[in-house]
C-alpha positions, 0 to 999 in steps of 0.5 A, a space after each residue: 856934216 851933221 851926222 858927225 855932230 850927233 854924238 856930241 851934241 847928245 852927250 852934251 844934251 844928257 849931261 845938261 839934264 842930269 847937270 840940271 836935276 842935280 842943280 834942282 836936287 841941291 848940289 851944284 858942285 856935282 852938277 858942274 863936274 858931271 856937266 864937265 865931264 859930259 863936256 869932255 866926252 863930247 869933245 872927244 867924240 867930235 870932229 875936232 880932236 881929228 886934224 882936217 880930214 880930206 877927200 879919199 881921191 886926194 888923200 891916194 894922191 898924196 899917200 903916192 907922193 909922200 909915202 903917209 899911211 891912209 886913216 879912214 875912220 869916223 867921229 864917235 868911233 872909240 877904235 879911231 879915237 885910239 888910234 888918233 890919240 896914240 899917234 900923239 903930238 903929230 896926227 898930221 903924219 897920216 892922211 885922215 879921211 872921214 868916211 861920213 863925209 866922203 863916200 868915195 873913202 867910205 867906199 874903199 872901206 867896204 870894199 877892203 872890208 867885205 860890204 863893211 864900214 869897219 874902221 879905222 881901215 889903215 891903208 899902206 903902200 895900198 894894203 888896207 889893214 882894218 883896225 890895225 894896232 897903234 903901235 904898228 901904226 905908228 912903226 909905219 911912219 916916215 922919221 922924217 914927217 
């Protein structure tokens, strides 16, 4: 849990230490926007911007059941974020499965991947595609999810 918290949390560290030396050099106007800046940054590199990640047993489970794509992937990965911000509105339309939190999905990526943990790793219909393009991705999806 607190390896996916590491990114943000040092980004936000370091825009509060630039932030801090532009206050002391006198402009507090630039220390707010990079302070926000940081901030963003950080946001989008949490867990937060992904919808609730489950287990990889589970998240094959359901893929059965419901024909959705597999999405492994992990925070501070900027091919991830891509790939979730492309999705749009209805990231919810995939399973998402942080490999830094289950090792049974972390797993199944390298062994797609040759030993790699290279994400996102999209599995459909039990095919796993390594960082596959958003469009495809998004060609994949059932209209009716």
């Amino acid at each position: 849990m607190m390896r996916a918290w590491i990114l943000p949390m040092l980004l936000v560290l370091c825009g509060s230490v630039a932030a801090t030396g532009l206050i002391l050099g006198g402009s507090p106007g630039a220390a707010a926007a990079l302070l926000l800046v940081f901030v963003l940054l950080a946001g989008v590199n949490s867990p937060l911007i992904f919808p609730k990640s489950i287990g990889a047993l589970e998240a094959q489970h359901r893929s059965t059941v419901d024909g959705r794509p597999i999405v492994y992937w992990r925070p501070g990965c900027t091919y991830c974020l891509r790939l979730r911000i492309r999705l749009g509105r209805n990231p919810r339309q995939v399973h998402w499965v942080n490999i830094w939190r289950d090792s049974t999905g972390a797993a199944a990526v390298r062994e797609a991947n040759d030993g790699n943990e290279t994400v996102p790793t999209v599995v459909v219909d039990g095919q796993p595609h390594t960082n596959p393009d958003p469009t495809w991705v998004r060609k994949q999806l059932s209209p009716s999810t």
